[in-house]
C-alpha positions as CSV (number, residue, x, y, z in Angstrom):
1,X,46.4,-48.4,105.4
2,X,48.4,-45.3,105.8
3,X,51.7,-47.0,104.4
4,X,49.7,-47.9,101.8
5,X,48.2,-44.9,100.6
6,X,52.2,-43.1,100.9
7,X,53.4,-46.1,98.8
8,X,51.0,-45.3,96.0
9,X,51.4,-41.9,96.4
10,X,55.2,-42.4,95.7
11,X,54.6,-44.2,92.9
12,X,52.3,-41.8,91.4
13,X,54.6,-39.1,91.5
14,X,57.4,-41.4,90.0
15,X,55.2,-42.5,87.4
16,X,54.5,-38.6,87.2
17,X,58.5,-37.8,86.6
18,X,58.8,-40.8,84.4
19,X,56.2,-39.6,82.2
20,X,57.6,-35.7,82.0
21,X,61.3,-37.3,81.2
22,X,60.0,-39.4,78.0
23,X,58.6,-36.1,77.5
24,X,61.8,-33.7,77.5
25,X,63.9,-36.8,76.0
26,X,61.6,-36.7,73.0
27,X,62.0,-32.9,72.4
28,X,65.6,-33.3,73.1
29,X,65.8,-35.9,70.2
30,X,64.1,-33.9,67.7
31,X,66.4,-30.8,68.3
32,X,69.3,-33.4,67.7
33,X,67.6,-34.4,64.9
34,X,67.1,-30.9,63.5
35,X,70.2,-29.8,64.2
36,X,71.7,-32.5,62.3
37,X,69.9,-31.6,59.7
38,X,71.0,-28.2,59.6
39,X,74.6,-29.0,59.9
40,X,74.4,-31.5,57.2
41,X,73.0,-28.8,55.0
42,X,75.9,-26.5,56.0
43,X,78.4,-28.4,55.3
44,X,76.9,-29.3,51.5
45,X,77.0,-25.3,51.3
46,X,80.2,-24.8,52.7
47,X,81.4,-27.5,49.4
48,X,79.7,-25.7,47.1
49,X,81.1,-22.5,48.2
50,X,84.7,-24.4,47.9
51,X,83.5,-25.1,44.7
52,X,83.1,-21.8,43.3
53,X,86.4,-20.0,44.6
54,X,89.2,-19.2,42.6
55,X,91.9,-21.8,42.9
56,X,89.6,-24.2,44.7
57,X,91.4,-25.9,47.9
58,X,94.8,-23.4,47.1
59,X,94.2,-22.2,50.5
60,X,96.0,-18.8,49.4
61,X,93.4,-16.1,50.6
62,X,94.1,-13.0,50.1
63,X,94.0,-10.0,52.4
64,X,92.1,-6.7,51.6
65,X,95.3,-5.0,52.5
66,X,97.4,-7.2,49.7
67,X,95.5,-5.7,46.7
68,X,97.2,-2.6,45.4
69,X,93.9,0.4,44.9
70,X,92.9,0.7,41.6
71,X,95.0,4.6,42.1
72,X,98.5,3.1,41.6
């Protein structure tokens, strides 16, 4: 009966881990979701910021350095 009782004991404690991994993979999926979500509305802000810049897409920055002060 021993072997019997160590057999279900195993399986218990797998059924245990089982349980605690649909668990942590269901949080896990929801932080993927949320992140998505978040990086979906970043990049729509990131476009819109495009959107408002001077010379949209120019790519010609320029440097706080570049700008003569207003003194000369």
């Amino acid at each position: 009966m021993q072997a019997h009782d160590a057999i279900d004991h195993r399986l218990t404690e797998l059924e245990i881990k089982s349980s605690f991994n649909e668990d942590l993979l269901e949080q896990l999926n929801e932080v993927v979701i949320r992140q998505q979500r978040q990086i979906d509305a970043l990049l729509r802000e990131v476009s819109q910021l495009r959107l408002q810049l001077p010379d949209a897409g120019s790519g010609a920055f320029s440097r706080a350095g570049d700008d003569l002060p207003p003194h000369y």
